[in-house]
C-alpha positions, 0 to 999 in steps of 0.5 A: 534396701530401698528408699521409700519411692522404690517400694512402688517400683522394682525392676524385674530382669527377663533373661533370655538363655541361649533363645528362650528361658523360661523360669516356673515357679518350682516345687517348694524347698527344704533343707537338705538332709541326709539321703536328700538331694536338693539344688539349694532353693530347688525342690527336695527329692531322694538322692540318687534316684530318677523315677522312669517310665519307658516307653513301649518296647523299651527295655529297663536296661537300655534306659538305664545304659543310655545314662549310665546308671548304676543299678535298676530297681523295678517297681511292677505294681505301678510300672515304673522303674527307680534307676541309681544315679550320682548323687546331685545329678538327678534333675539333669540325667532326668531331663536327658532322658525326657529328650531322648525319646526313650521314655514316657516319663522321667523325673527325681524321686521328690519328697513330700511333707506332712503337715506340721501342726506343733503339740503346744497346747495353746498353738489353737489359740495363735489364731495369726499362724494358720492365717498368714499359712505358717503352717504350710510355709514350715513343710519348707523350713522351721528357721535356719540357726545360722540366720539371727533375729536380733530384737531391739526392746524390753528384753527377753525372760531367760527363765521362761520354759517356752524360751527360744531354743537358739537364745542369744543374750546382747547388751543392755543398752537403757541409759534413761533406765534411772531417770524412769525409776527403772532397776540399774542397767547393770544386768549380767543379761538383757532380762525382760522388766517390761514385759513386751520384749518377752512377748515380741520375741515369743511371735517370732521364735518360741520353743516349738513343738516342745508341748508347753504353751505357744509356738514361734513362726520361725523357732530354730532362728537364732534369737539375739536379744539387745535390750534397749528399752527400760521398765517403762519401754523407754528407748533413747536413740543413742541406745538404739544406734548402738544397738542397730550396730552391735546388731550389725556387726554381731551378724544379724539377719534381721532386727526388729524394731517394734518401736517408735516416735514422730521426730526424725533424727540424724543419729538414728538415721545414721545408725538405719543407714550403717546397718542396712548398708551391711546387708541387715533387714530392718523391720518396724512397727508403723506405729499405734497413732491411728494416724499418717502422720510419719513414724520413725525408725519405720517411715527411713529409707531401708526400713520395712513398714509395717501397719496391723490387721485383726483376725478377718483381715481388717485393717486395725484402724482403731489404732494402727498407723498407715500412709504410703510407706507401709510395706506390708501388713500383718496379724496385731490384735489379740496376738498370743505370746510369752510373756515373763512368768507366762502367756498374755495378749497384746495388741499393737503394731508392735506385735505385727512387727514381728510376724514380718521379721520371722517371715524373713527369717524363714525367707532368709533360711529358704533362700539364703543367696538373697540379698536383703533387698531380694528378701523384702522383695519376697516377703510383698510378692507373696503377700495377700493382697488387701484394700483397695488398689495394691500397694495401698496405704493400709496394708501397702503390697498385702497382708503378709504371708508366710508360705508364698513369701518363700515360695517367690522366695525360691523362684527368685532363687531358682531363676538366678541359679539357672541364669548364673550356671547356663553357659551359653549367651545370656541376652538382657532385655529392657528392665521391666517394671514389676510392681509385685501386685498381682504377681 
């Protein structure tokens, strides 16, 4: 993770293997199923299968025998020929025969999705799902259950029927729940008596596709509910720091922290540091003060920041914080979520809080060789950039946006594999800087 001066300055290693290496963006990524080939973060496409169009008096077969192909299927009506291959070797054997002079053409079987628009009958309603692309970001990946999205709140409701489908139940943590008039913490699970854990947990993962109520941005991660905040939404940083290690230790991807205040403490601090030093991305609200004044646990070093916009991509100056250590903007005004019993509106940074920790569960799950650093990387990259100038205090490095959050993402992955796998020399040049914007 980086420390807050970082976020204006990333480093970008040009490789050069062998003479010259030259990383495009690939065709987006899936995750493999049967009778799919994929190179991880690659492109998806048919296993066993290279698509050749030979060249002019080149018969089939010669094609086929120069690569050792297994069988030969003709397609007439486009001229085309499928020729069997092993499995995995699909991208290399068609690269071979593109340099062979052989063919005019040559390439993997790929696969194409169709739009994925869930049936929930209140997804019209979700206006911030269509604006950040999620629906073209879930052609990739609906969330990778390995990946956990721990939530630090008010709980979940473990009724609700639109409940995550990868629901975990953490501590409860509200020591202060007394004091506020608030039922003991003495629950069998983290159960919502608030309201605004429900409705955090809902943007990132409720049930999806299911034909009741709301869609998730990122339904099949996994959802770790740590609540810390009691009935009034108190949280005491002592309960915080523990949750943030339970989260840590519990494996979490990502935590969310739709939560904050203006003072700086060195047990929160610690707690911040101890999880993100173990590879978890920390995820925050900037804060409803309509102020840049800072805010913690979202102004720490290795926290993401994250200021709030309306539905035409206004930045919501009315209430949301800003200042030069916003990372990213997201969707918090009039956000329709679950909430327990129901579906409810909220507005607030809270609420866009969320939208980026989902973003970095599908990242997660798209390219899960990234370091945490690398996914925060991704996430601004493939933001829409915002304001004036980039990164600004308002939106920081763009309105996030899921799909191109994954498709650099997945360069990002592309390159590294191809500089890791390549045997011949590898040549460093001089670190580049690279500031996102405009990339």
């Amino acid at each position: 993770m980086f420390h807050v001066e970082q976020r204006r300055l990333r480093l970008l290693v040009v490789v050069l293997v062998g003479a010259v290496t030259v990383f495009l963006w690939p065709p987006r990524a899936g995750a493999a199923v049967p009778r799919i080939s994929s190179t991880g973060a690659g492109a998806r496409h048919a296993a066993g299968i290279v698509l050749v169009e030979p060249k002019d008096g080149v018969d089939a077969q010669t094609v086929a025998t120069s690569v050792g192909a297994q069988g030969i299927v003709a397609l007439p009506r486009i001229g085309v020929v499928k020729l069997r291959v092993p499995s995995g070797q699909e991208e290399t054997l068609a690269e071979r025969l593109r340099r062979s002079g052989l063919v005019k053409r040559a390439s993997p079987d790929y696969l194409r999705s169709i739009a994925t628009i869930p049936n929930d009958p209140d997804y019209s309603q979700q206006w911030a799902l269509p604006r950040i692309d999620a629906p073209e970001a879930w052609q990739t990946t609906l969330g990778d259950a390995r990946v956990t999205i721990a939530v630090i709140d008010t709980g979940y409701d473990f009724t609700h029927p639109d409940r995550p489908i990868h629901l975990v139940a953490g501590p409860t943590l509200t020591s202060n729940a007394l004091q506020d008039g608030c039922p003991s913490a003495a629950t069998s699970t983290p159960q919502d008596d608030n309201g605004h854990g429900t409705h955090v947990g809902g943007i990132i993962a409720a049930a999806f596709d299911n034909g009741v109520g709301v869609a998730g941005l990122a339904p099949n991660v996994s959802l770790l509910v740590i609540k810390a905040a009691d009935c009034v939404g108190t949280l005491a940083d002592s309960d915080v720091a523990q949750a943030l290690h339970f989260a840590a230790d519990a494996g979490a991807a990502i935590v969310n922290m739709s939560f904050g205040g203006p003072e700086d403490d060195p047990i929160l601090d610690d707690a911040v540091q101890y999880a993100a030093e173990r590879g978890v991305i920390l995820v925050a609200a900037a804060g409803n003060l309509s102020s840049g004044a800072p805010f913690y646990p979202a102004w720490l070093p290795g926290v993401t920041a994250v200021s709030a916009t309306d539905s035409s991509d206004a930045f919501a100056s009315w209430f949301s914080n800003y200042g030069p250590d916003i990372a990213v903007a997201a969707p918090g005004v009039g956000v329709l979520s679950t909430i327990p019993g129901g579906y409810g509106y909220k507005t607030g940074t809270s609420m866009a809080t969320p939208h980026v920790s989902a973003v970095a569960g599908l990242v997660r799950s798209a390219a899960p060789g990234l370091t945490a650093s690398q996914v925060v990387q991704a996430i601004e990259r493939g933001a829409d950039q915002m304001g004036p100038g980039c990164p600004n205090v308002y939106y920081g490095y763009g309105r996030v946006n899921a799909a191109g959050a994954i498709l650099a993402a997945t360069t990002m992955a592309t390159a590294q594999r191809a500089a890791s796998e390549s045997l011949t020399f590898r040549v460093f040049l001089p670190l580049v800087v690279n500031q996102h914007c405009g990339l």
